[in-house]
C-alpha positions in Angstrom: 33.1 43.3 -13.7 31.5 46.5 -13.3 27.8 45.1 -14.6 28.4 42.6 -12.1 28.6 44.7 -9.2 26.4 47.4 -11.0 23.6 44.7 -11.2 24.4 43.4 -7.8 24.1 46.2 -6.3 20.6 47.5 -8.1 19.2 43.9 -7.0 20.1 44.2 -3.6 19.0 47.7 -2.6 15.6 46.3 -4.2 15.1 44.0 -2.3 16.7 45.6 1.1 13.6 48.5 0.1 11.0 45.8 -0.4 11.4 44.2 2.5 11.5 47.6 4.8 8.4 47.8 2.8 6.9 44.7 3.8 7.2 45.6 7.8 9.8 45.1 10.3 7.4 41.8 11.6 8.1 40.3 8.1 12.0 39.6 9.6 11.3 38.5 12.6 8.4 36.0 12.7 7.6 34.8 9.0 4.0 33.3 8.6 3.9 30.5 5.5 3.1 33.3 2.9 6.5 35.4 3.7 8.4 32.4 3.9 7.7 31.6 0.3 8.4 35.0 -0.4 11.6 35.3 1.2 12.3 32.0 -1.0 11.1 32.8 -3.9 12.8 36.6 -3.8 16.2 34.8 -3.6 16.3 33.1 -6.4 14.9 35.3 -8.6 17.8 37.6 -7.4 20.4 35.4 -8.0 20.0 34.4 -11.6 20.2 38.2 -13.1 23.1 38.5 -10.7 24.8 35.0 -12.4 23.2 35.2 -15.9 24.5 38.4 -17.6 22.3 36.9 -20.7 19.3 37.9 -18.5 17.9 41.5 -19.2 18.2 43.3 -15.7 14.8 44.5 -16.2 13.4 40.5 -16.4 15.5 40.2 -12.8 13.3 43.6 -11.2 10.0 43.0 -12.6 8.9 39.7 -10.8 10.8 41.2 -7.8 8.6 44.4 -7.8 5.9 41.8 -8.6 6.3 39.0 -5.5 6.2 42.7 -3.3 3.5 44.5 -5.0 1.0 40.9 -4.4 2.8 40.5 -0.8 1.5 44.0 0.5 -1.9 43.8 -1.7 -2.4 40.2 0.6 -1.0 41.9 3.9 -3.7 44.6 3.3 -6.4 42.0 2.6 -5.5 39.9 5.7 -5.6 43.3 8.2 -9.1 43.9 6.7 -10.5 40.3 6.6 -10.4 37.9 9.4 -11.2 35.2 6.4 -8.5 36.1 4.4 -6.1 36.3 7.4 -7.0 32.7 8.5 -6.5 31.7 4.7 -3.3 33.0 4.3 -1.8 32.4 7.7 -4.2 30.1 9.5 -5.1 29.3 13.0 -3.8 29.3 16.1 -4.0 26.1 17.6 -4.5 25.0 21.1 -2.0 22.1 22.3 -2.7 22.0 25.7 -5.9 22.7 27.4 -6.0 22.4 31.4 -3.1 20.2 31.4 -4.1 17.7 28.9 -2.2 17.3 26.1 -4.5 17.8 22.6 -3.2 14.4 20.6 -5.2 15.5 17.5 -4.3 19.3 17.3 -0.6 17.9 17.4 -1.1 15.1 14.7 -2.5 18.2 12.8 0.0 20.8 13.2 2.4 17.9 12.6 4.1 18.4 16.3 5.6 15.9 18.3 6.2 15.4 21.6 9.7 15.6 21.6 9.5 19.0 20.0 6.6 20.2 22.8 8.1 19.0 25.8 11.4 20.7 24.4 9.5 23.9 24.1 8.1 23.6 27.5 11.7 23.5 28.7 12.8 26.7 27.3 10.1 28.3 29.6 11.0 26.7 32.6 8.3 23.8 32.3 9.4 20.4 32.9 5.3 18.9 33.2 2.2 19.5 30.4 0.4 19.3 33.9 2.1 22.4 34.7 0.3 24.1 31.9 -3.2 25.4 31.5 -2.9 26.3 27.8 0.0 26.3 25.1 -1.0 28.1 22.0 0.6 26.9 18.5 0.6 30.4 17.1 0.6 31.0 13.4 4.3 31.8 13.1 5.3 28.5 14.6 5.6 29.7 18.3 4.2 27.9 21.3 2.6 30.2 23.7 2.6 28.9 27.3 0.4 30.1 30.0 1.0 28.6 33.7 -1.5 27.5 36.1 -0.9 30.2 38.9 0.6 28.0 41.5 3.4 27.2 38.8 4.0 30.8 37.9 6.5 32.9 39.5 5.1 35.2 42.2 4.8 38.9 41.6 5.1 41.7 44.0 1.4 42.4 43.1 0.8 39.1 44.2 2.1 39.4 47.5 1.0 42.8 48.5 4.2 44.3 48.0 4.4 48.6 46.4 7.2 48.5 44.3 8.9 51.8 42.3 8.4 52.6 39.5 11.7 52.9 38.4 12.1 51.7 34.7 12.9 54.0 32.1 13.6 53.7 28.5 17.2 54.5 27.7 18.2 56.5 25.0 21.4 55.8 23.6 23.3 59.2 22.8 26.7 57.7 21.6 27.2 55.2 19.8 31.1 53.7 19.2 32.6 57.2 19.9 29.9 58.7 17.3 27.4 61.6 18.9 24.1 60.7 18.0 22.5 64.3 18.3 19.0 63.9 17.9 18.8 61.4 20.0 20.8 63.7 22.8 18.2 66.8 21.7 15.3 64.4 22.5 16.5 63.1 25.7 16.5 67.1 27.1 20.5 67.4 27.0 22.8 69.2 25.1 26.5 68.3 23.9 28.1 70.9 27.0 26.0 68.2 29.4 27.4 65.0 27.8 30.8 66.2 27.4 30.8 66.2 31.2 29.2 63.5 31.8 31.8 61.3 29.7 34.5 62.8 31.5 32.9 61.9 35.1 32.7 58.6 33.3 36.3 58.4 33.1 36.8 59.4 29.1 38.5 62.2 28.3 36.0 63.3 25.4 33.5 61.4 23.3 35.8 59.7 21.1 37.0 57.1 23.7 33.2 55.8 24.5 31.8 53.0 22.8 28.6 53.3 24.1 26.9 56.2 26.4 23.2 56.2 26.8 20.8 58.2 29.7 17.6 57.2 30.7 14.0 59.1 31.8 15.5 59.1 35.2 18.6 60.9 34.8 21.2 57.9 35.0 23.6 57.5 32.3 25.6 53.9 31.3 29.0 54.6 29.8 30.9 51.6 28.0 34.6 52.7 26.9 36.3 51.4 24.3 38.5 49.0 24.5 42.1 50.3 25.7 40.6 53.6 26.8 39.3 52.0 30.5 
């Protein structure tokens, strides 16, 4: 049981590190090449983690391998616009001044059902309502508007608006004070203290979530039986 959960554990934190290695955009919109590699790094995982006949090391090496020729092919992709549209292709345009392109779709293997569905989610019920839609690489559809179907902006219309957005900076976080976070905003624990009690918390503990923006304004979220 414990070379189980030793080898469970080694495999894991390998592959958490890996991936933190490979960059954050790796989780969150996987071109072909990391989709293979997220494929192929599960598998190889699980077999040392079933098959206590397997040496652990013949589990870690193809691991350290699949990363190692992942972030040698990242490199060679940011350095070479050939090698980038090898390993991850081309953007592909779908619609071009409100005409639908019939053989970039056969192409890319999209139908209508799944564009017009796409076109939905952004508020477009007609391609005529489109000037260009962009296939990107990671399987997105990029839609630009003609103006007179976009929504108006104050900028538009002439209007001076405030400049009033500001990047929060959350400070607590489920009753725990984050200090470097509160150093970097400008305050110190005397300020927040009274803050949460103006907030209606009689010290950090009770607050779930506290965070205070450029500006100066503060959110405070209780936890739940402390409101």
């Amino acid at each position: 049981m414990l070379t189980a959960i030793f080898r469970t554990a080694i495999l894991y934190l390998l592959l958490i590190a890996g991936l933190r290695l490979a960059g954050k955009r790796q989780l969150g919109e996987l071109e072909p090449i990391e989709l293979v590699l997220a494929m192929l790094l599960s598998d190889l995982a699980a077999v040392p983690m079933q098959d206590f006949g397997i040496p652990l090391l013949h589990g870690i090496v193809p691991i350290i391998t699949l990363l190692a020729l992942s972030t040698l092919l990242s490199y060679a992709s940011m350095r070479s616009v050939r090698m980038r549209r090898l390993i991850c292709g081309s953007a592909a345009i779908i619609i071009d001044h409100g005409r639908i392109m019939q053989n970039a779709m056969r192409r890319n293997r999209l139908t209508m059902d799944e564009l017009m569905e796409e076109l939905r989610s952004q508020g477009i019920t007609q391609p005529r309502q489109v000037k260009f839609a962009v296939l990107e690489t990671g399987g997105q559809l990029s839609v630009l508007p003609y103006p007179q179907d976009s929504p108006v902006t104050p900028r538009q219309l002439g209007i001076a608006v405030p400049d009033d957005v500001a990047f929060p900076s959350v400070v607590i976080s489920d009753g725990r004070i984050l200090t470097d976070r509160l150093a970097a905003a400008g305050y110190d624990r005397a300020w927040l203290e009274r803050a949460v009690r103006q907030s209606g918390a009689e010290n950090t503990r009770q607050v779930f979530y506290f965070s205070v923006d450029g500006a100066g304004q503060t959110t405070c979220i209780l936890k739940e039986g402390n409101a």
